[in-house]
C-alpha positions in Angstrom: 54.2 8.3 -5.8 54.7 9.1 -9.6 57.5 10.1 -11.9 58.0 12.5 -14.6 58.2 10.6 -18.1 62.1 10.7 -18.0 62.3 9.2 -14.5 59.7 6.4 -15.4 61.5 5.5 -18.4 65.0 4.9 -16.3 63.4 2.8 -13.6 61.2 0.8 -16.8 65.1 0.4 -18.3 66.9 -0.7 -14.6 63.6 -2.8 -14.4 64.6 -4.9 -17.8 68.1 -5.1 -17.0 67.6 -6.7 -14.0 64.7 -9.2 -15.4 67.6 -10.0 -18.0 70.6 -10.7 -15.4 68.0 -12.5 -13.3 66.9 -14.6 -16.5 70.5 -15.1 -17.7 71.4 -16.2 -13.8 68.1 -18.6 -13.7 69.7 -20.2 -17.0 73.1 -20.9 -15.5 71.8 -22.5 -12.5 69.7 -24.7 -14.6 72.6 -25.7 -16.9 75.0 -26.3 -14.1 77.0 -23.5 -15.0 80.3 -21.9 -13.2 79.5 -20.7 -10.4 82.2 -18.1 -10.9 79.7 -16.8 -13.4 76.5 -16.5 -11.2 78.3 -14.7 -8.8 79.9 -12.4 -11.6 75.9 -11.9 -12.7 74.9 -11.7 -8.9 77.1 -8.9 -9.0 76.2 -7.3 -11.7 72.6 -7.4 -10.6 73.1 -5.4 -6.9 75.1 -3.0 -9.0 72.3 -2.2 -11.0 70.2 -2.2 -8.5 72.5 0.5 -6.4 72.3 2.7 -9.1 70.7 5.6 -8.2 68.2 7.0 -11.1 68.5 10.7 -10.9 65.5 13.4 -11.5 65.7 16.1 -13.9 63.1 18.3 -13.1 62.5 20.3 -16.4 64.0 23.1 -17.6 61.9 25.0 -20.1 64.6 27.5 -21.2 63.8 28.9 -24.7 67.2 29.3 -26.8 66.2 30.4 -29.9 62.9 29.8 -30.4 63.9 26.0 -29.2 62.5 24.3 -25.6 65.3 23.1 -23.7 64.8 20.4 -21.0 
């Protein structure tokens, strides 16, 4: 499967959320950190990952003498 340029470029931005919550969440469990706050970054992560990324399929309108998309 492949993705237009603006739909690769959300899922390559989820993508380095989630490797930062993951990272940050690695760095708690390693520090003995609250566990209130791994499950606050556990949470973040699975709403990131819910999000759904949504398709724009391009518009090329010309409004004066400008390509819309």
């Amino acid at each position: 499967m492949s993705f237009c340029d603006h739909c690769q470029g959300q899922r390559f931005d989820r993508a380095q959320v989630l490797r930062a919550l993951r990272a940050a969440r690695k760095r708690l469990r390693r520090s003995e950190g609250s566990r209130e706050a791994e499950h606050v970054l556990a949470f973040a992560i699975e709403t990131v990952r819910s999000l759904e990324i949504p398709h724009f399929d391009p518009v090329d309108e010309v409004v004066d003498g400008e390509v819309v998309h």
